[in-house]
N, C-alpha and C positions, 0 to 999 in steps of 0.2 A: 403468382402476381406478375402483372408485366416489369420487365426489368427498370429500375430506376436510376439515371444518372447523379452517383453519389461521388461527394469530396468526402473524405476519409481523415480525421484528425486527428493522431494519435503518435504517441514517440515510444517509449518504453516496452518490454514483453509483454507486461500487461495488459495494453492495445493488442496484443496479436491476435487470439482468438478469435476477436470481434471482427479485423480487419480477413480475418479467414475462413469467417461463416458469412458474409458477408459477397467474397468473393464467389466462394460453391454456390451459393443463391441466383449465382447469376448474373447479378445488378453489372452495369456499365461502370465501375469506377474509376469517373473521369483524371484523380487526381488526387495523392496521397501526400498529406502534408505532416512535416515532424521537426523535431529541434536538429539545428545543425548536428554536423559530429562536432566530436571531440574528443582532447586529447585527454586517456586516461595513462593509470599505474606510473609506475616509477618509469618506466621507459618512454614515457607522452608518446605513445603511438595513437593515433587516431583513429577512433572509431566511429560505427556508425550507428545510429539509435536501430533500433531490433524492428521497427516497423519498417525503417529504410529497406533492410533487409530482405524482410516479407515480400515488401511491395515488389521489388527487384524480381524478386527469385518470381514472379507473376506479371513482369515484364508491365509495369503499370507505372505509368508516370508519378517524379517522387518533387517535390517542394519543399526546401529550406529555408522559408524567408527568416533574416534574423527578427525582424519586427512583420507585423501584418497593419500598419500603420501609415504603410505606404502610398501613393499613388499607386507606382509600377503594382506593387500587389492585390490591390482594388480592382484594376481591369485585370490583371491574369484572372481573378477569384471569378469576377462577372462571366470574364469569355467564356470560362468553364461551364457555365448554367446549370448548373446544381436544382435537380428539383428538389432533394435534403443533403444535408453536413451532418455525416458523424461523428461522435467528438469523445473521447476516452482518454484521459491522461496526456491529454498533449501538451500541458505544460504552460500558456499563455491566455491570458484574458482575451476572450474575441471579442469585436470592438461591433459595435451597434448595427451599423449598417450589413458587417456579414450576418450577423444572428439574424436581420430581416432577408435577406437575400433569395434563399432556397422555398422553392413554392410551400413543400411540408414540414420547413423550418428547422433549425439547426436541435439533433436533438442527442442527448446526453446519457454516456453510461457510466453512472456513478456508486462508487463501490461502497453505498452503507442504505439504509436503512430512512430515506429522505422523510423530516429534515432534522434528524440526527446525523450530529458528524459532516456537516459542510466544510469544506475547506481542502486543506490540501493529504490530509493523513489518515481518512476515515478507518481505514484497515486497523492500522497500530493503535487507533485510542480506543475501538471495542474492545480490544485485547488489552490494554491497559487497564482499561473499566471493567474489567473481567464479565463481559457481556456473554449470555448464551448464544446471544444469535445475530448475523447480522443479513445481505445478502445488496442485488443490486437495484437500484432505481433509475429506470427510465424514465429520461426527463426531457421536456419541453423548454428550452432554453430561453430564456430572459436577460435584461442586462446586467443583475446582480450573480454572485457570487454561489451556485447551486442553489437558486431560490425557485428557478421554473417549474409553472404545475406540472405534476406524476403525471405521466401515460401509464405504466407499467412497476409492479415489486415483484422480485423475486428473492424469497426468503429460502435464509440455510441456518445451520446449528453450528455453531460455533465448536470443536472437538476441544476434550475439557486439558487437554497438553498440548494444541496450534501453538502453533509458532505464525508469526506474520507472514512469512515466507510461505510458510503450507496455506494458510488461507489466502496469499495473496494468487495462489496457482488455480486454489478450486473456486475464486470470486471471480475471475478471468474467464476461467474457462463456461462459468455459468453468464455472462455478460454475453459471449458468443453464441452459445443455445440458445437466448433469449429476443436477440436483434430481431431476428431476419420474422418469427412470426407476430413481435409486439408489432414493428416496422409493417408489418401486409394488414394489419386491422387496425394502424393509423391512416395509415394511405386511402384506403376505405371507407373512414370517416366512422368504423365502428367502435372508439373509443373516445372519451370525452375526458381533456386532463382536468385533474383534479389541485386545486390552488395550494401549497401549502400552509401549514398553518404555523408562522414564522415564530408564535409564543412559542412550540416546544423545541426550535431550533437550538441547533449547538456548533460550535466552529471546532475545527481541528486547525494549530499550529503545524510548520513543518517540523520537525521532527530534526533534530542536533544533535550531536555527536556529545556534548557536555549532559545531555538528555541522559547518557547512560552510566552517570556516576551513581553510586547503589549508596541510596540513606537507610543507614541498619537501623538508624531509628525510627522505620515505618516500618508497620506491619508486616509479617511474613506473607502475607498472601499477596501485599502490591509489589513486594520485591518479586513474588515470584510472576507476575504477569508483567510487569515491566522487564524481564528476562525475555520473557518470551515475545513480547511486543516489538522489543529492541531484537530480536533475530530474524534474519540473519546481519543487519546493517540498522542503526551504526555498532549494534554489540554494548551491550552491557561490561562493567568493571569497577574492580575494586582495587584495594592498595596490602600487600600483607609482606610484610619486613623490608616497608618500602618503597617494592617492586609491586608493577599494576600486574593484574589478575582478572584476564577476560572471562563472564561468568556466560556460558550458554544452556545451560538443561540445568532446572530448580524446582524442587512443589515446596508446597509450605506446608507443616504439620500442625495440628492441633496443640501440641505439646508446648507447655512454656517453659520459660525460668527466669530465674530472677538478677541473672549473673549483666553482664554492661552490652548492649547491643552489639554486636558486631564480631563478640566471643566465639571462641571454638564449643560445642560443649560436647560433642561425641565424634570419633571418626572411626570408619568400618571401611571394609577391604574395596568398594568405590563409590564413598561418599563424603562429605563432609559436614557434618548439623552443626548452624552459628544461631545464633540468639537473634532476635531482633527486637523491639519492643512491644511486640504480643506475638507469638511464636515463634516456632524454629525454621529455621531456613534451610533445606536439606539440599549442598551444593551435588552433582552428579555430573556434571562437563564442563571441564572450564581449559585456560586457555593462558599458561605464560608468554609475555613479549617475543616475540622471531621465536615460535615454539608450534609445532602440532597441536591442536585439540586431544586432549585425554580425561580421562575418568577423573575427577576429584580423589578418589582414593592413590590413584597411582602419583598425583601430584602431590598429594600429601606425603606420601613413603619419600618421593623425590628430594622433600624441602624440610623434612624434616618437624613437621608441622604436629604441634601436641597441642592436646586441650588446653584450655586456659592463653592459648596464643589466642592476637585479635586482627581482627582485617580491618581496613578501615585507610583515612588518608594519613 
């Protein structure tokens, strides 16, 4: 296809793949825009979002505006002349006038299953929701909140032990496969978007750090996908002689008992089985405070931890 002059939307790793198949295609991208830096870790050194990066290392101009609200950023956006806007995780509501802007419109790659999962955390709630499958939607942008008609789905299978983290690298990387040929048979006029249909919609909150306190009196199976939902950030935890206890690697077993949620009721050379109120919760990696990640069994020998001990706040 002839090369298209594209503005590039995105902040996070998660934008990268797109902003780098994208680039190999060809297209002219006039103008990559992303969230300021800032300052992370304990030392506030300053960093710069992973798309800055990208864009850098391909000598492509990069845009920080703190707001897009502006005058001054309205004509920068214009002088650009965008025949389309890609937009991936970029972190900001785009305001009206840019989503009409670009001749083939501002369009979207959104990481679920549209219009399941709107909002800001599509990833973490199929895995919360112990879904098999989710994958990306291309979308045609409107003024609401992932509501624009489908162009394009791209489905995957959820693997039955992901972590967010593992699915957030293969839903990425499949967002980038998928641009540059959705993007040549819209430009073409060979696709017709399809409207959503807002009854079966669902919103994703952002995802908190309080998110990952473990109620042993929910089933084993939502503790163990909220384990893995919450990985690798903000991390799952619980509390046992007091002291918090980040939990990373869980499955849930069929097995039950009758003993108080939250109980120890078996431990093996690297695990831990606690009750929860309909199965057992089999701990396999977890995590004491300013500590290494290790086997639940070896933190058990460490702490000294017998059946009939409880976890909990």
């Amino acid at each position: 296809m002839t090369p298209l002059r594209v503005v590039f939307m995105g902040t996070p790793d998660f934008s990268v793949p797109t902003l780098e198949a994208l680039v190999q295609a060809g297209h002219n991208i006039v103008g990559v825009y992303c969230q300021p830096d800032k300052e992370k870790g304990r030392g506030k050194q300053v960093q710069m979002p992973a798309v800055k990066v990208a864009a850098l290392a391909h000598d492509l101009p990069v845009y920080q505006p703190v707001t897009l609200k502006s005058e001054e950023v309205e004509a920068e956006l214009r002088a650009l002349e965008p025949d389309v806007i890609i937009v991936i995780a970029y972190g900001k509501i785009l305001p009206p006038w840019l989503i009409r802007l670009p001749k083939y419109g501002c369009i979207n790659v959104h990481a679920s299953i549209l219009p399941k999962y709107r909002g800001a955390a599509p990833i973490h709630y199929a895995i919360l929701n112990g879904d098999t499958k989710t994958g990306v939607t291309i979308m045609h942008m409107d003024d609401g909140l992932d509501t624009g008609d489908i162009i394009d789905v791209e489905t995957i299978e959820i693997l039955p032990n992901e972590t967010t983290g593992e699915l957030f690298e293969r839903i990425a990387t499949l967002g980038g496969a998928t641009i540059n040929p959705v993007l040549e048979r819209w430009v073409a006029g060979e696709i017709i978007a399809i409207p959503q249909d807002d009854i079966k919609a669902s919103h994703t909150s952002k995802i908190t750090k309080d998110m990952g306190l473990i109620d042993w009196n929910s089933p084993a199976f939502e503790v163990a996908n909220k384990i893995k939902a919450l990985n690798p950030a903000p991390g799952c935890f619980t509390f046992i002689n007091g002291k918090r206890l980040k939990l990373w690697m869980a499955e849930s077993l069929e097995e039950s008992s009758s003993v108080q949620p939250g109980t120890i009721v078996a431990i093996t050379a690297d695990s831990i089985d606690v009750a929860t109120k309909d199965g057992i919760l089999r701990l396999k990696e977890v995590q004491p405070d300013n500590k290494k990640r290790m086997s639940a069994g070896d933190f058990s020998r460490g702490h000294q931890l017998k059946v009939g001990m409880t976890f909990g706040e």
